[in-house]
C-alpha positions in Angstrom: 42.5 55.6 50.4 46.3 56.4 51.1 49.1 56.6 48.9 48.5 56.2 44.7 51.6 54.4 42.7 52.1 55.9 39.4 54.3 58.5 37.2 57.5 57.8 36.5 59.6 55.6 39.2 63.2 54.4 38.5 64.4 51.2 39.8 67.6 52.1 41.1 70.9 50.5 40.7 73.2 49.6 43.8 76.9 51.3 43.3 79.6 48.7 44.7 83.1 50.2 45.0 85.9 47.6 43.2 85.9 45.5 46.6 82.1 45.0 45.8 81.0 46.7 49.3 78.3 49.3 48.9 79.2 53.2 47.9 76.7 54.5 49.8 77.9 58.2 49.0 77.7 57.1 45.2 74.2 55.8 45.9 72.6 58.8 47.8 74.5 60.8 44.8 72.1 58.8 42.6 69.0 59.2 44.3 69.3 63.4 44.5 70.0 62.9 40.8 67.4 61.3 39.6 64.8 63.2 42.2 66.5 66.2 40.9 65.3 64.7 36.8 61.7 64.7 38.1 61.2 61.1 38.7 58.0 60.5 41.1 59.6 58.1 43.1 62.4 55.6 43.7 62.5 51.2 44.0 65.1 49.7 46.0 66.5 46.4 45.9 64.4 45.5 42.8 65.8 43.0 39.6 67.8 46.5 38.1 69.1 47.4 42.1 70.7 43.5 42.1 68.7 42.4 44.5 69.3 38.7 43.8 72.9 39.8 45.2 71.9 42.1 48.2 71.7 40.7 51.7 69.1 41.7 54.4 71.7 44.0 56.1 72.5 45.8 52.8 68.9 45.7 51.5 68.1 48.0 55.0 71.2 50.2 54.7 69.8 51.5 51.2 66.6 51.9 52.3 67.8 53.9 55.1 69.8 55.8 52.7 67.7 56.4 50.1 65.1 57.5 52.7 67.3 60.0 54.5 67.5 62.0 50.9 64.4 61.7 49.5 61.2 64.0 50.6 57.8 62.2 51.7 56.0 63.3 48.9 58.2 60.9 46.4 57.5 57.5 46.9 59.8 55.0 48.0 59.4 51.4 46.8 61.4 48.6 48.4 61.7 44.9 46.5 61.5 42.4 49.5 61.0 39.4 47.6 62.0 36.1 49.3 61.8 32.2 48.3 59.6 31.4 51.5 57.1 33.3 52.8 58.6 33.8 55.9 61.4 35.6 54.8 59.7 37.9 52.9 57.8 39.1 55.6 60.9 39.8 57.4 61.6 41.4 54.3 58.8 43.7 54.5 58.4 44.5 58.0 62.5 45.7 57.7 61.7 47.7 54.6 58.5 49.3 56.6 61.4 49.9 59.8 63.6 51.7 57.3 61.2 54.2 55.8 59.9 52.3 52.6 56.3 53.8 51.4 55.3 50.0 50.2 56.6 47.2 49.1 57.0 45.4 46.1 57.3 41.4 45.5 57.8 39.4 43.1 56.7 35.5 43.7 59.0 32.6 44.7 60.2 31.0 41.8 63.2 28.7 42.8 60.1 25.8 42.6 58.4 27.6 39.9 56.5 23.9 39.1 55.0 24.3 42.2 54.3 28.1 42.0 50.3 27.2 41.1 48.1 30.1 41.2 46.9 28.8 44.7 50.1 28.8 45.9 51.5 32.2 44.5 47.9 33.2 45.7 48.6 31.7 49.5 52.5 33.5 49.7 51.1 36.9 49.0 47.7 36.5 50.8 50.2 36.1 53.9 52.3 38.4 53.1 50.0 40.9 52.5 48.0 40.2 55.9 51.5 41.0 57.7 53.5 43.6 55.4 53.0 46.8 57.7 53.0 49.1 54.1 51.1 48.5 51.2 52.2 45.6 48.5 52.9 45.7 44.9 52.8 42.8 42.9 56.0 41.9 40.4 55.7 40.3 37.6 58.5 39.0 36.0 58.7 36.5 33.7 62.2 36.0 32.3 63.1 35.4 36.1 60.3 33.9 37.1 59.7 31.7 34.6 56.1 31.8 34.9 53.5 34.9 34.6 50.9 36.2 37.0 47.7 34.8 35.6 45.4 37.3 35.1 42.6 36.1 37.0 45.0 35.8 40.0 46.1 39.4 39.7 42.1 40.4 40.0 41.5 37.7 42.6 44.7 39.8 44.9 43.7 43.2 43.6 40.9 42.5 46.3 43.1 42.2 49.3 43.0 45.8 51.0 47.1 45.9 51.6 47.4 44.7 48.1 47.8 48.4 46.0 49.2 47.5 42.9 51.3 45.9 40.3 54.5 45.6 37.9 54.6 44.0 35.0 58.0 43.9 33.2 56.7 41.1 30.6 56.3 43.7 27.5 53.3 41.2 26.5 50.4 43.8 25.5 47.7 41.5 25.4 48.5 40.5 29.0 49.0 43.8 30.2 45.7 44.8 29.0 44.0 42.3 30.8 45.8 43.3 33.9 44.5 46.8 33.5 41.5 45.2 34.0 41.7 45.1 37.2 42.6 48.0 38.1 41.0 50.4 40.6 40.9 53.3 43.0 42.7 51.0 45.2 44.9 49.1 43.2 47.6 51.0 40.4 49.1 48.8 37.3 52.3 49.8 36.6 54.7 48.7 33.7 58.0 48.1 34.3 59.1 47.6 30.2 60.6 51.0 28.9 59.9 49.9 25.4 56.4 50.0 25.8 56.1 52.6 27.9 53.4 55.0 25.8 51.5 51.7 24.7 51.0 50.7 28.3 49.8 54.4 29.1 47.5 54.1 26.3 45.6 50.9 27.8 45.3 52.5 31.0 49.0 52.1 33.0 49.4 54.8 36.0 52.5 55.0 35.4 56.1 53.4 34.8 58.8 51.9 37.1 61.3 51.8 34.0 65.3 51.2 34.2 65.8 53.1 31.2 64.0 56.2 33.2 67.5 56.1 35.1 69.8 57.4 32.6 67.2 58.7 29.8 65.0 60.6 32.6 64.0 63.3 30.3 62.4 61.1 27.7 60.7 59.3 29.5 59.1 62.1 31.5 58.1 63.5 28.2 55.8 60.1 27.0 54.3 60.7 30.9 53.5 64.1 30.7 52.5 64.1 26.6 50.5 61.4 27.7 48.4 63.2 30.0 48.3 66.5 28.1 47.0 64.2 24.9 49.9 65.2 23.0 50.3 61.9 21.5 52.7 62.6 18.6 55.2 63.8 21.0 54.7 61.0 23.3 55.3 58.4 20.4 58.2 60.7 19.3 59.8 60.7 22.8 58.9 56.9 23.2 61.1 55.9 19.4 64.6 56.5 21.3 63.2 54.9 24.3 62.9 51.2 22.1 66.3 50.7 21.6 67.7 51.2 24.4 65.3 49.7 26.4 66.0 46.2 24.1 69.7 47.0 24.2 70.7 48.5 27.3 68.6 47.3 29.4 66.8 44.0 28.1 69.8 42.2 26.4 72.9 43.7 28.4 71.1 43.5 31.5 72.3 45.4 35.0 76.1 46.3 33.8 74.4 47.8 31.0 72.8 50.1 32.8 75.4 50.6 35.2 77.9 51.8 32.1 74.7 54.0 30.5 74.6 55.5 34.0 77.9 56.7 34.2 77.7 58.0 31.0 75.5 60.6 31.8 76.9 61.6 35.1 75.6 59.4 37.4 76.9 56.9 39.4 77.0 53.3 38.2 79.7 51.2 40.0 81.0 48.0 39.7 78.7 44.8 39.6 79.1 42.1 42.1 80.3 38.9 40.9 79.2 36.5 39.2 77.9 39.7 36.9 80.6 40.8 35.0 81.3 44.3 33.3 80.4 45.6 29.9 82.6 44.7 27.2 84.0 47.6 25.4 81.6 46.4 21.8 78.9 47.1 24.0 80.0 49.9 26.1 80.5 51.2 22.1 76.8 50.6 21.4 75.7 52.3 24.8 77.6 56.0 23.6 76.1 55.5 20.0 72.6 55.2 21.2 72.8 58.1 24.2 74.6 60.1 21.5 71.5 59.3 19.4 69.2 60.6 21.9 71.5 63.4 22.7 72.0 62.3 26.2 75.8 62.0 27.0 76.5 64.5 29.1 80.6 63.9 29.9 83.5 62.4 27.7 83.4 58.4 27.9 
């Protein structure tokens, strides 16, 4: 059957130094910390991890990194999508090279009025008859500016190198039809922190959450008072979890979790142009929420 995606799993960020190169030391740093949390396993190169930013030279020298610190037993995700399909199967066949457990991809999208279900279904059919490691789907709408249909996601949950998906949409009524299709060979997965508990209700195997990198503890506690049917404490742990997910991470995007990061001892970097840095009204709203949550951990 091989390897089962699910838990928690935080979509790393990628620390750049002020010349925008890649801190690799502040990277690994990252990934001991958050193994050290208790998160289940790590993505790479994914929306949060600016992957949009990252070329294929970087993309395999945090891979390689992250894979020299983490054990085999935690799962190691690797984002490899690409606007043609041939690139992303370069994509995935370096990620597989570089020690990534699977892979996951979200869809072209740069001619998103061409991205028909036959032809998002054609781009991962081939990719997934030539990825060496198992695929996740991604889906992604505020990027992609089109959804995964449902009855695509249960046509692909049929492929046997096709293991899973993400969904980062939030929509409920979607993600319960995407549960739907779900199996002992293929794990849904959400990837929107605000709606973590809710998605674990409907049947999610877990969570590949951005706020799971500087709120670990929280949302470890909706995952494991989850499965121990402790549901008031998982709907307790999942209230501080809303805002910042909408704040943090929804509306101030990538430097926002960058700052949070460093907040609690972790290392967040610089962003790589053309992002741009958290303005100080926001870095404001960052400490009062993590205050909220008591989750500073150092002066700011």
């Amino acid at each position: 059957m091989g390897r089962r995606f699910g838990g928690v799993m935080g979509p790393m960020v990628t620390p750049f130094k002020a010349d925008e190169s890649l801190d690799i030391p502040g990277f690994e740093q990252n990934v001991r910390g958050h193994l050290a949390a208790g998160l289940h396993g790590l993505l790479v190169a994914g929306s949060t991890g600016e992957a949009a930013l990252l070329g294929d030279d970087e993309r395999r020298i945090l891979t390689e990194s992250a894979r020299k610190v983490m054990p085999d037993d935690r799962t190691l995700l690797v984002g490899t999508g690409a606007e043609s399909t041939r690139h992303c199967i370069a994509r995935c066949r370096d990620a597989a090279s570089s020690g990534a457990d699977a892979v996951l991809i979200v869809a072209p999208h740069y001619y998103s009025s061409s991205m028909t279900p036959p032809a998002v279904k054609a781009h991962y059919q081939r990719v997934a008859d030539a990825s060496p490691v198992p695929v996740l789907l991604y889906n992604i709408p505020k990027y992609m500016h089109f959804r995964l249909e449902p009855e695509l996601i249960a046509e692909l949950s049929q492929h046997e190198n096709i293991r899973g998906m993400k969904d980062s949409a939030g929509d409920m009524t979607f993600f319960a039809r995407y549960v739907e299709s779900q199996s002992d060979t293929f794990d849904v997965m959400t990837g929107h922190g605000g709606t973590f508990a809710t998605a674990l209700s409907l049947g999610a195997r877990g969570g590949i959450l951005a706020v799971a990198l500087f709120a670990a503890e929280l949302a470890l506690e909706v995952w494991n008072a989850h499965g121990e049917q402790r549901i008031a404490d998982a709907e307790a742990a999942q209230k501080p979890l809303v805002p910042m997910a909408a704040e943090i991470v929804a509306r101030m995007g990538v430097p926002g979790v960058k700052a949070a990061m460093e907040r609690v001892g972790l290392v967040g970097g610089h962003v790589r142009l053309p992002l741009l840095p958290t303005p100080s009204n926001d870095l404001a709203i960052i400490d009062t929420l993590l205050s909220e949550s008591s989750l500073v951990t150092r002066d700011s």
